[in-house]
MARMARGU-489306 format. One record per residue (C-alpha): chain; residue number from 0; residue in one letter; y, z, x. Coordinates in steps of 0.25 Angstrom, whole numbers. Each point is the difference from the previous one (the first is absolute). Layout:
% residues N
<atom unit="A" pos="NUM" code="A" v="Y" w="Z" u="X"/>
...
***
This chain:
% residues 187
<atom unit="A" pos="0" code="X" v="28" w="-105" u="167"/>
<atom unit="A" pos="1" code="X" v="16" w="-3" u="-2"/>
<atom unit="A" pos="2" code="X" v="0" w="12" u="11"/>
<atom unit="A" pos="3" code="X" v="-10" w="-5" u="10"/>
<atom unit="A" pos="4" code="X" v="8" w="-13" u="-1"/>
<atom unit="A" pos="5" code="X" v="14" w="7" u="3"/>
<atom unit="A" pos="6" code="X" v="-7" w="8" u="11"/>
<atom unit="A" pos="7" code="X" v="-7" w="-10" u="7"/>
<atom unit="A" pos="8" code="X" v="5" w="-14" u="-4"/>
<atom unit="A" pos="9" code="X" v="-8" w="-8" u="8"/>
<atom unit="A" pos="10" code="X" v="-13" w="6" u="-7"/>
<atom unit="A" pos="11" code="X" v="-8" w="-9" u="-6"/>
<atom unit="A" pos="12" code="X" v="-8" w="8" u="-6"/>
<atom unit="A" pos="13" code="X" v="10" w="6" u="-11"/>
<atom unit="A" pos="14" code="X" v="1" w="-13" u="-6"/>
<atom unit="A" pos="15" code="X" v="-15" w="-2" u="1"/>
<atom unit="A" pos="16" code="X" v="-2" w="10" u="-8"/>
<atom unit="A" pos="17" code="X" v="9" w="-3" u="-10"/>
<atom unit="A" pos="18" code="X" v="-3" w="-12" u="-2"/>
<atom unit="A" pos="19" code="X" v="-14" w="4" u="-2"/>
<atom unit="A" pos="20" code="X" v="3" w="10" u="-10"/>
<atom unit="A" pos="21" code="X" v="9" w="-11" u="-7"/>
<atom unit="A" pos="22" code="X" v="-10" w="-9" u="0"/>
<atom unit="A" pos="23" code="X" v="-13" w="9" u="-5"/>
<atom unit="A" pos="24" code="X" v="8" w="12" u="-8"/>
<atom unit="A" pos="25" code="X" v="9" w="-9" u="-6"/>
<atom unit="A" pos="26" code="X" v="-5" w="-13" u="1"/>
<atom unit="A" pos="27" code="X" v="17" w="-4" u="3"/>
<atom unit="A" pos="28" code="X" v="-7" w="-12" u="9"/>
<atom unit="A" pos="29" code="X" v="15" w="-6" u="3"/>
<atom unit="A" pos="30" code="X" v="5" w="12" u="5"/>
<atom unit="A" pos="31" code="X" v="-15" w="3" u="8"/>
<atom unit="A" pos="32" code="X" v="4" w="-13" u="8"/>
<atom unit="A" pos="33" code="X" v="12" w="5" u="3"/>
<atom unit="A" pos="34" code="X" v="-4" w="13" u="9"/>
<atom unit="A" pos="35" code="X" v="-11" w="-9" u="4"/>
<atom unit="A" pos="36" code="X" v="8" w="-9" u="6"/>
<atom unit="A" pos="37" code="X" v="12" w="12" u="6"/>
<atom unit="A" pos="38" code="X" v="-14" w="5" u="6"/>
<atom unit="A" pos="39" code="X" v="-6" w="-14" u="5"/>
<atom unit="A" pos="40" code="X" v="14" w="-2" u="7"/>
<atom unit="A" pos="41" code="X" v="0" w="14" u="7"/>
<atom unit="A" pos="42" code="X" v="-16" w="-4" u="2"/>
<atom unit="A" pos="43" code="X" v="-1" w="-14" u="4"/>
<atom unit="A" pos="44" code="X" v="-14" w="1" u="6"/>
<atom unit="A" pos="45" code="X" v="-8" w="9" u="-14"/>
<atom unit="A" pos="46" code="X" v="-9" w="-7" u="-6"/>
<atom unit="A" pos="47" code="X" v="-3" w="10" u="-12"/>
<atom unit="A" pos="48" code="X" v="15" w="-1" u="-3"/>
<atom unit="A" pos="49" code="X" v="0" w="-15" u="1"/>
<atom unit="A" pos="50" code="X" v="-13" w="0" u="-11"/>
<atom unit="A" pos="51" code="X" v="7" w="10" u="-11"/>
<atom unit="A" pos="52" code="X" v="13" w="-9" u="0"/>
<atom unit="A" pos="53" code="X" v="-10" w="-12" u="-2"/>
<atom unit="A" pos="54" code="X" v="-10" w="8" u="-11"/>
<atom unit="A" pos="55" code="X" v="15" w="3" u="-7"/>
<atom unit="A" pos="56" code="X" v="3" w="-15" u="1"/>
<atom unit="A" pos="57" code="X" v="-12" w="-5" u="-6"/>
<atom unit="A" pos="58" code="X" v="0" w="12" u="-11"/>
<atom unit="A" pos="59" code="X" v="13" w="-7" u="-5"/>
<atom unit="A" pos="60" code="X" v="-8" w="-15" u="2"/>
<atom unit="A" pos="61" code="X" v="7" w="-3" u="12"/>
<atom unit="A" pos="62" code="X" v="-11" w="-5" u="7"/>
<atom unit="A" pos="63" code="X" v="5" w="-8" u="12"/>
<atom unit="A" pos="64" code="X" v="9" w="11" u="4"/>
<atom unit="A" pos="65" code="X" v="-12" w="10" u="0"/>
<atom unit="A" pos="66" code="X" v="-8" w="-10" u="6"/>
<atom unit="A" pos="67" code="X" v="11" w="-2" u="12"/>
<atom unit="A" pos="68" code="X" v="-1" w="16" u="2"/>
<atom unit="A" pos="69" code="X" v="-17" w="1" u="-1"/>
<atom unit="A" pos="70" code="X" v="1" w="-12" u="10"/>
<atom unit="A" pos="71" code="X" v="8" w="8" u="7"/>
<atom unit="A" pos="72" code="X" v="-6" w="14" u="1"/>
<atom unit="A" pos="73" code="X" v="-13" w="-6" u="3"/>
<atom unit="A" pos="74" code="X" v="7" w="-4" u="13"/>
<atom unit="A" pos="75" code="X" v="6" w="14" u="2"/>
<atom unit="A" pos="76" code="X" v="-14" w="5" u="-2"/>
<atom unit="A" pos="77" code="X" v="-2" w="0" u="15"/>
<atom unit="A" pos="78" code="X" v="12" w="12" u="1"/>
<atom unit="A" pos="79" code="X" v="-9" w="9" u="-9"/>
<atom unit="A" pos="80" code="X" v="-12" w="10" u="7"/>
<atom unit="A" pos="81" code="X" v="-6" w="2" u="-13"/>
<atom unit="A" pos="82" code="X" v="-7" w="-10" u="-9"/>
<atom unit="A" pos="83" code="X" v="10" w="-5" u="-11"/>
<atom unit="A" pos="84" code="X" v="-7" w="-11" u="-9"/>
<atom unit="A" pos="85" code="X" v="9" w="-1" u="-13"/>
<atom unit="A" pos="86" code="X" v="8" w="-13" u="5"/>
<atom unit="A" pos="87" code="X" v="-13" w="-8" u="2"/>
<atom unit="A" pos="88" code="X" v="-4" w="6" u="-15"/>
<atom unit="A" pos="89" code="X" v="16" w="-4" u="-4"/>
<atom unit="A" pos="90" code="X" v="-2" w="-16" u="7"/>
<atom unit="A" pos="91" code="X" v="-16" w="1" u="-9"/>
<atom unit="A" pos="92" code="X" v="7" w="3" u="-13"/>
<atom unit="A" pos="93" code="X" v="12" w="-11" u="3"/>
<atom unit="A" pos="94" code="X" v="-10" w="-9" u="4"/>
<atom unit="A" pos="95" code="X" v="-11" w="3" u="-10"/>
<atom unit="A" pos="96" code="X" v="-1" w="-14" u="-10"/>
<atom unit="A" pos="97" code="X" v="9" w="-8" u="8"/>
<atom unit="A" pos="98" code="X" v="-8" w="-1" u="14"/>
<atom unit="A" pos="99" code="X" v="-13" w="9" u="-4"/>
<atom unit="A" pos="100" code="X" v="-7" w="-4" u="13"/>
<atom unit="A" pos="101" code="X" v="12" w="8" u="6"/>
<atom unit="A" pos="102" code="X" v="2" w="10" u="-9"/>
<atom unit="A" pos="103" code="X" v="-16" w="4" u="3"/>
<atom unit="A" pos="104" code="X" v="5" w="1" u="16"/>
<atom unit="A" pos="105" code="X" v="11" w="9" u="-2"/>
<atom unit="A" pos="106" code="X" v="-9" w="8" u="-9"/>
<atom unit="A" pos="107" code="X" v="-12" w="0" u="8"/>
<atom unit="A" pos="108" code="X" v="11" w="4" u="11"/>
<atom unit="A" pos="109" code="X" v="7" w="11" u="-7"/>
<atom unit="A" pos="110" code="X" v="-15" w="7" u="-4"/>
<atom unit="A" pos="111" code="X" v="-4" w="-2" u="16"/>
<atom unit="A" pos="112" code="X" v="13" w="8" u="3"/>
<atom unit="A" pos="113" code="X" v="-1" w="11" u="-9"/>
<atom unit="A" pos="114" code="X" v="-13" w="-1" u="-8"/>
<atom unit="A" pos="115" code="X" v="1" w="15" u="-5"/>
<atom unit="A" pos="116" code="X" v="12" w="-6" u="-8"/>
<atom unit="A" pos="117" code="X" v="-4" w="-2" u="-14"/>
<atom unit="A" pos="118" code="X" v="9" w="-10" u="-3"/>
<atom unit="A" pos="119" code="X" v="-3" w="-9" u="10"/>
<atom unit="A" pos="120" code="X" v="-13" w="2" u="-6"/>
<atom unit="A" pos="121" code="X" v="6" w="-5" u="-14"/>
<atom unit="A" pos="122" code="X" v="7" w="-12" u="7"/>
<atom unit="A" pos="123" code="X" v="-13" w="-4" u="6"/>
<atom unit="A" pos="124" code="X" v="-8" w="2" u="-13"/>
<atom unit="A" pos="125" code="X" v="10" w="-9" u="-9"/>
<atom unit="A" pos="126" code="X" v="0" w="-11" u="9"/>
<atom unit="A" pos="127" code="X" v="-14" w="-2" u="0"/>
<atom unit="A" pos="128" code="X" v="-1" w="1" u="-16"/>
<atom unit="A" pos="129" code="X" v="8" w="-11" u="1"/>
<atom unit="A" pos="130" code="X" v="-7" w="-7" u="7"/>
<atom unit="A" pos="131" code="X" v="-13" w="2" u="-8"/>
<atom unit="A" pos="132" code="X" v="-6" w="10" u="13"/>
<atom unit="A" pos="133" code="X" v="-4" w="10" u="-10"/>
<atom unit="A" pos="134" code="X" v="-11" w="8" u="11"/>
<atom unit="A" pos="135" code="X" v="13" w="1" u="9"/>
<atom unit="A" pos="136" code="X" v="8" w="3" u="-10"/>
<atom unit="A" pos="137" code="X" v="-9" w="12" u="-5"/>
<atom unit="A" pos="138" code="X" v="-2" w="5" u="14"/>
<atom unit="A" pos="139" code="X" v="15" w="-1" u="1"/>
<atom unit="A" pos="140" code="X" v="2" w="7" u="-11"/>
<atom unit="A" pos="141" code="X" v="-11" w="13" u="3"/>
<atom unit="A" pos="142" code="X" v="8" w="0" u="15"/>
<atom unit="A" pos="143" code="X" v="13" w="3" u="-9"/>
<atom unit="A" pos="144" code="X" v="-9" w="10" u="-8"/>
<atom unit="A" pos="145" code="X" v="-4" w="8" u="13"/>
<atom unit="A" pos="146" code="X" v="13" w="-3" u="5"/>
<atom unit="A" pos="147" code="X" v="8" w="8" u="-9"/>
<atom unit="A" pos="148" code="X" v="-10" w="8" u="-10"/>
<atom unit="A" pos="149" code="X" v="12" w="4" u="-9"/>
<atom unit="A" pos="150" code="X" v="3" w="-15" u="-4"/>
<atom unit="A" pos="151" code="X" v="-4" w="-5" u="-12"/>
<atom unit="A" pos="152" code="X" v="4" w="-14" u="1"/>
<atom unit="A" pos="153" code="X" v="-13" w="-4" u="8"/>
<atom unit="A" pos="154" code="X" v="-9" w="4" u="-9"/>
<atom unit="A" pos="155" code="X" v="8" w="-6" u="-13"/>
<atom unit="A" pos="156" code="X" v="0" w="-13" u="9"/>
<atom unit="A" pos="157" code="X" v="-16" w="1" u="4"/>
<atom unit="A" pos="158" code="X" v="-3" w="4" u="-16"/>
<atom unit="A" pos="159" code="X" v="7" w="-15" u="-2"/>
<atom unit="A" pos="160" code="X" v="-7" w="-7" u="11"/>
<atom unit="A" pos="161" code="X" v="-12" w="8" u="-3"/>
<atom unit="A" pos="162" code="X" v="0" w="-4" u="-15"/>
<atom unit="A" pos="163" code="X" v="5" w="-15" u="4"/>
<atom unit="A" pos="164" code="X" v="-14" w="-3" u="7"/>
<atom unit="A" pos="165" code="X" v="-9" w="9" u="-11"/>
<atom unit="A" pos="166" code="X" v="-2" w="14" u="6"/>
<atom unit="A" pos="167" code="X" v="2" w="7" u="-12"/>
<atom unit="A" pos="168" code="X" v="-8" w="12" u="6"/>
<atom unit="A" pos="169" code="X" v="9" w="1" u="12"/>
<atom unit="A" pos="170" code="X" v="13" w="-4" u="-7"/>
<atom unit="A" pos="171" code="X" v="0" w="10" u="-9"/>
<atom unit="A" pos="172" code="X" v="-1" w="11" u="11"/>
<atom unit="A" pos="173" code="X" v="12" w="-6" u="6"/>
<atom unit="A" pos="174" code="X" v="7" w="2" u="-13"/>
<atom unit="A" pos="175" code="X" v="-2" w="15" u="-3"/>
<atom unit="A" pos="176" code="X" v="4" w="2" u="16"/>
<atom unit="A" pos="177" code="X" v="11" w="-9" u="-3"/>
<atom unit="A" pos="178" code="X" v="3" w="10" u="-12"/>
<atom unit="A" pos="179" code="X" v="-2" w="13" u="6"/>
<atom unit="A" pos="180" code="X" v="8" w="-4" u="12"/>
<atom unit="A" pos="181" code="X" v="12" w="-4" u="-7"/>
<atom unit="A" pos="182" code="X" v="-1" w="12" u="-10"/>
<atom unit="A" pos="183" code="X" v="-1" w="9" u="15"/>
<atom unit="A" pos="184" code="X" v="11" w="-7" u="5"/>
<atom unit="A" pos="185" code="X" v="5" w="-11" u="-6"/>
<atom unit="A" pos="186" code="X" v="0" w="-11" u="10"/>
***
């Protein structure tokens, strides 16, 4: 990356990409934000930068300035010909216990975009556990499940919500698919 940088300094791209090998390899947040931010002001107009400076923002608990950038990339969405739904799924998981009726928009939002996302699925789901709509929750849950058949996350959380409301039946089968998914691929 250092020599796409020296070669053509004016490509945002290089930094972009290190800052997301900073921030998912090595979890270095700080220095993440950093190339995020070379990148966003070589690239004023991308929204997809603009949300992975925000989701390093609120990884460190800086949720105003993550906020600031989802706000913004959710603007910049109109630059993009493809659908890009994390910021709305970043504003649900700000939002989420501190305005729910909001939180639930930008959710329902994020899994319009992109409902072959699995986690906007997971977003979605959590949301409406908390807010005690178990069926929508479930149905959620089984979206996030076809979404992504490698997960195992979904089906830990359906053997929970199952076993929560009584289905012992149908949440033990979400435990041992939760069990053999994680053993197959440990997510």
């Amino acid at each position: 990356m250092q020599k796409g940088i020296e070669t053509t300094p004016d490509d945002p791209w290089p930094y972009y990409y290190l800052g997301l090998y900073e921030a998912t390899v090595a979890q270095n947040f700080g220095a993440a934000i950093d190339h995020f931010g070379r990148a966003i002001n070589l690239r004023l107009d991308d929204a997809k930068i603009r949300y992975h400076r925000g989701w390093c923002h609120e990884m460190l608990d800086q949720h105003d300035l993550a906020r600031e950038d989802y706000e913004e990339a959710l603007r910049k969405l109109a630059h993009l010909s493809a659908p890009f739904s994390l910021p709305y799924q970043g504003m649900a998981r700000l939002l989420n216990g501190v305005d729910n009726a909001e939180a639930l928009r930008y959710a329902e939002l994020a899994v319009k975009e992109e409902p072959g996302l699995a986690t906007n699925h997971l977003v979605l789901a959590k949301l409406y556990e908390g807010l005690e709509k178990f069926t929508e929750a479930t149905d959620q849950l089984q979206a996030a499940a076809q979404a992504d058949p490698t997960l195992a996350s979904p089906h830990y959380q359906l053997y929970r919500l199952l076993s929560r409301q009584g289905k012992a039946s149908a949440a033990s089968h979400e435990l041992a698919e939760f069990q053999k998914l994680k053993t197959l691929y440990g997510s």
